[in-house]
C-alpha positions, 0 to 999 in steps of 0.5 A: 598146163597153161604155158602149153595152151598159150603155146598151142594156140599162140596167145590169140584172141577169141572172139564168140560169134553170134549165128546169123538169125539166132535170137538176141539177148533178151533186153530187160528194164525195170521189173523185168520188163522187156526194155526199149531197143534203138530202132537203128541199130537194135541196142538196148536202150536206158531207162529216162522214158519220155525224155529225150535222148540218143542211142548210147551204141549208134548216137541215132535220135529216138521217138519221143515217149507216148505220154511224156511227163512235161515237168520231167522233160523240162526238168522242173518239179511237179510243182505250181510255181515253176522258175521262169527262166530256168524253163526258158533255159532248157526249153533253148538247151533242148531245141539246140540239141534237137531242132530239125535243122540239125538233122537234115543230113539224118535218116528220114525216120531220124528226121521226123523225130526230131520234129515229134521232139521239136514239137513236143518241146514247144508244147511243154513249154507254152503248158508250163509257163502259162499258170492257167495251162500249167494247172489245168497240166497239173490236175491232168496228172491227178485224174482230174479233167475240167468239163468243155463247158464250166458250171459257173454263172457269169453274173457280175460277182462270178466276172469280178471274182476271175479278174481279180484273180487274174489281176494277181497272177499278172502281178510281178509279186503273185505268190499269194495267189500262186501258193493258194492254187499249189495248196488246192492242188496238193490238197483239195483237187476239187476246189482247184477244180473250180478255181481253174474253171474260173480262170479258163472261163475268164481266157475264153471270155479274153480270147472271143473279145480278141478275135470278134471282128469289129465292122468297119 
């Protein structure tokens, strides 16, 4: 039976073609939820939402996720102390990979992700190399956001208190400070809370005294 088909038909390939305007395949993701397609060329992208990456079918660059998780992007945990220099690393791995300047030849849709990237990127790594950003980061993924203006009173013990803080966190030996506020954060939001609204009182304070103009 099978020799006479292979006979009738002389071993030919068959290939099953799609009509034009049928439906596609439905492309499914976790939980069965329907799966991002690449906006190039239709394919069914991965999984690792928010981080960036290109299409596994036409090597198109896809748009940055809505809200990307910084820690993931950076490939850091979600952690208080971050490694300095590994964060400088793969900031520099991913603006190699993904600075405009090596998309100029690109589509222009192409071309304007790469800036939403390169964006992304810088934001990611200023947030988490900063201690100040990088909790106040932290208490954001917790549902905990400081108010515009702190409660605190800036009498003369408040001010001490968040120089001396600060004092710590600038020094090149700071774990003690650092495993207070990765303890508060893990533990007791609300205190982190505060502690952090000290420490962006004090940079607000810094950063008025930087920028008042002094008269000639």
């Amino acid at each position: 039976m099978q020799a006479a088909l292979r006979r009738r038909f002389g071993g030919a390939r068959w290939v099953l073609r799609v009509p034009e305007g049928a439906p596609r395949p439905r492309c499914l993701g976790p939980g069965s939820a329907p799966a991002p397609r690449c906006w190039s060329c239709g394919s069914c992208l991965p999984g690792a939402e928010g981080l960036p990456h290109f299409c596994p079918g036409c090597r198109a660059l896809q748009p940055p996720g809505p809200r990307p998780d910084l820690f993931r992007l950076m490939d850091c945990d979600r952690s208080f102390r971050v490694d300095a220099q590994q964060l400088q690393r793969r900031f520099r791995s991913l603006q190699r990979a993904l600075h405009p300047d090596r998309f100029g030849r690109r589509p222009p849709k192409e071309q304007h992700y790469s800036q939403q990237h390169s964006s992304l990127i810088n934001k990611a790594y200023q947030t988490l190399l900063n201690p100040l950003s990088r909790g106040l980061y932290l208490l954001e993924l917790n549902g905990v956001e400081l108010a515009q203006e702190t409660d605190c009173d800036a009498d003369s013990a408040f001010l001490t208190e968040i120089m001396e803080i600060n004092e710590k966190l600038a020094e090149p030996k700071s774990e003690d400070i650092l495993e207070e506020i990765e303890t508060l954060i893990k533990d007791d939001l609300q205190e982190a809370k505060k502690l952090l609204a000290k420490m962006k009182y004090f940079a607000n304070l810094e950063d008025k005294l930087k920028n008042k103009k002094i008269p000639s």
